[in-house]
KELUM-178109 format. One line per field, with one value per residue (C-alpha): residue number from 1; x, y, z; residue in one letter. Coordinates in steps of 0.5 Angstrom, whole numbers, plus 500, padded with zeros to 3 digits. Example, Ala and Ser with C-alpha at 12.3 -4.5 7.8 and 13.67 -1.06 7.14 Angstrom:
! residues 2
num c(1;2) .
east c(525;527) .
north c(491;498) .
up c(516;514) .
residuo c(A;S) .
***
This chain:
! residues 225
num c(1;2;3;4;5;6;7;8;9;10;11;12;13;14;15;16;17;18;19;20;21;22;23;24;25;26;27;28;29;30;31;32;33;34;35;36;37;38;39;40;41;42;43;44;45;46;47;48;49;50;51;52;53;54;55;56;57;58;59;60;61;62;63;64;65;66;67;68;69;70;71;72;73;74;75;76;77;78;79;80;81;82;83;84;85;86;87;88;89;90;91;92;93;94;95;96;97;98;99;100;101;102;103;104;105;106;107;108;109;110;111;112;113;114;115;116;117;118;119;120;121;122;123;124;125;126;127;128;129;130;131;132;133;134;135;136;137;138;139;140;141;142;143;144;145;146;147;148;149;150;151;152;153;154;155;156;157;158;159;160;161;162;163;164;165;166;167;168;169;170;171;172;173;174;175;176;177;178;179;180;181;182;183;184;185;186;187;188;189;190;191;192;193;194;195;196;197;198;199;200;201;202;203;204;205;206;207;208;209;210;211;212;213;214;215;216;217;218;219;220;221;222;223;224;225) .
east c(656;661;663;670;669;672;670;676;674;678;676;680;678;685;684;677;677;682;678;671;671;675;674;680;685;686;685;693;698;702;695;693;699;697;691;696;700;694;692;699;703;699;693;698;702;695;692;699;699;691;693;699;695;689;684;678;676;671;673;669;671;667;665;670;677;674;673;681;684;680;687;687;681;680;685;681;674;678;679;675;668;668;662;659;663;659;661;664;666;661;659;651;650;653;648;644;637;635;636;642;645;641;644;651;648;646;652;657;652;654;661;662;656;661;666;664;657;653;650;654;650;653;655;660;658;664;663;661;653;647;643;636;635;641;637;630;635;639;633;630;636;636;642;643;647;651;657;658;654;658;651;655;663;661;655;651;645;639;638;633;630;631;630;634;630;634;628;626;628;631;627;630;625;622;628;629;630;638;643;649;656;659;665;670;674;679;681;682;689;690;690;697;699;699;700;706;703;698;703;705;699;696;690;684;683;682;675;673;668;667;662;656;649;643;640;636;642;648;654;660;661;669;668;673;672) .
north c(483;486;494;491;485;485;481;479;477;475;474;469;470;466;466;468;475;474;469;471;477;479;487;487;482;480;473;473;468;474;475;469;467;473;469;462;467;468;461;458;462;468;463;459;464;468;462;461;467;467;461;463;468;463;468;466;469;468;467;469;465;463;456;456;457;451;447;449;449;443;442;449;451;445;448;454;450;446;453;458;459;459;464;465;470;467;461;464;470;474;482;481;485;482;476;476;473;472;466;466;470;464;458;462;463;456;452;456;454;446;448;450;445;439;442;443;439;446;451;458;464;470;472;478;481;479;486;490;491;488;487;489;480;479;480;477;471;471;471;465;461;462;467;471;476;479;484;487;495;501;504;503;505;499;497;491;494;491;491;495;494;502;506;510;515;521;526;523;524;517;512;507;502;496;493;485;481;480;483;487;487;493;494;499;499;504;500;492;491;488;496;497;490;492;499;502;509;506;502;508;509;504;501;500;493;487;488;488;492;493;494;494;489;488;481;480;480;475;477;473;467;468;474;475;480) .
up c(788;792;791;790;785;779;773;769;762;755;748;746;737;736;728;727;726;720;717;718;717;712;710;705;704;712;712;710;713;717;720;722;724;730;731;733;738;741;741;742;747;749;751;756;759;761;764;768;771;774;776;779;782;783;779;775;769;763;756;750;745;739;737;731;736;740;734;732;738;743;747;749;750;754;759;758;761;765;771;767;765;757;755;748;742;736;732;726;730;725;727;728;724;718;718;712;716;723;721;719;726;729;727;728;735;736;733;738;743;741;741;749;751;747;751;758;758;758;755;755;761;758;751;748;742;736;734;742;738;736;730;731;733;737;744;742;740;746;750;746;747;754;756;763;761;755;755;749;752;754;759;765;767;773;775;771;768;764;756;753;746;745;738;734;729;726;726;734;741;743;745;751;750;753;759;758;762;760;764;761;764;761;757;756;749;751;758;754;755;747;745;750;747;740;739;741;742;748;752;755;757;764;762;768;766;760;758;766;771;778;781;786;782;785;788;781;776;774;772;769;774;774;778;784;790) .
residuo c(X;X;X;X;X;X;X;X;X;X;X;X;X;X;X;X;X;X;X;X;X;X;X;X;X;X;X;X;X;X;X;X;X;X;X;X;X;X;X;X;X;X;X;X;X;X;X;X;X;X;X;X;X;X;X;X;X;X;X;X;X;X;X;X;X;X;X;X;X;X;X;X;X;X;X;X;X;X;X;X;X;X;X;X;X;X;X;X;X;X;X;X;X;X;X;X;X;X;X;X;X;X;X;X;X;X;X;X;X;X;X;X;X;X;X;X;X;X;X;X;X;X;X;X;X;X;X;X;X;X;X;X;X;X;X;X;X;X;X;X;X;X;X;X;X;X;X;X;X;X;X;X;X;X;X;X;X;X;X;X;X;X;X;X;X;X;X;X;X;X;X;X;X;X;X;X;X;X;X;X;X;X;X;X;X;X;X;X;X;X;X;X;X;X;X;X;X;X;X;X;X;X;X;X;X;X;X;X;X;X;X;X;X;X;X;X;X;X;X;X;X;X;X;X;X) .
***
């Protein structure tokens, strides 16, 4: 990848987050209805934008907005890659089992195969974390690369199984062969679009990262130099 790639990269969550996780009365009309906005007006008009520009991206999008919103994403996979953010929009570690988070992986799994005849390459976390399963399942399932760490400002990294002890110095662990492309919660353009207080504040980029990788490591397909 060269130095001046930029991989621009959505959560397209439509009304997930508002029903699937709920933490205190959010699953409300009002918030869904920002959920449609997303999936009704906001979703088109960034697709004519990057295809104004001729700029590809990709589109995290739980299996649950493909499901609702066919038409849409179906325009969405028609010039961008469409990567894995759950089924169900649940945070990992929020499962009750391996099994459950599993079957959620897998039913996103089928959502963006019946929509654009493959599997998914890459995964975002609903939550940007893992449960203490999420890298072993998205290496059984076959995924190339995830984007839901922060180790990097720019650079793709490999993922670690790493431990966490409160009376022990920290442990990186074993690195895996699962590339992170990192991203930056302070940079995403959601944050200047929903809060007033940050619009005056220029973002950097939309969940994006620039950057130099080495020949072994994939990043997002929708990358543009």
């Amino acid at each position: 990848m060269p130095a001046d790639t930029v991989c621009l990269t959505f959560d397209f969550d439509a009304v997930s987050p508002w029903i699937h996780m709920d933490d205190g009365g959010r699953n409300t009309p009002t918030n869904r209805s920002r959920g449609l906005y997303g999936a009704e007006v906001g979703v088109p008009n960034v697709l004519a934008f990057l295809a104004e520009r001729d700029l590809p991206a990709t589109w995290f999008t739980p299996g649950h907005t493909i499901d609702s919103f066919p038409e849409v994403a179906a325009r969405v996979a028609d010039a961008h890659e469409v990567a894995h953010h759950g089924w169900s929009h649940t945070p990992p570690g929020d499962y009750e089992s391996r099994a459950a988070e599993r079957a959620d992986i897998e039913r996103g799994i089928a959502s963006i195969a019946d929509l654009t005849g493959s599997p998914p390459a890459g995964y975002r976390s609903p939550s940007w974390d893992y449960s203490e399963h999420t890298v072993d399942l998205l290496l059984e399932l076959g995924f190339d690369y995830s984007s839901s760490g922060m180790a990097r400002e720019f650079e793709p990294y490999r993922v670690c199984r790493d431990e966490a002890l409160v009376d022990e110095p920290y442990d990186p662990g074993e690195t895996v062969d699962l590339v992170e492309v990192p991203v930056r919660g302070r940079a995403t353009t959601t944050r200047r679009w929903r809060s007033p207080d940050s619009a005056a504040t220029p973002a950097s980029g939309s969940s994006s990262t620039t950057g130099r990788r080495s020949s072994t490591t994939r990043p997002p397909t929708a990358c543009s130099s």
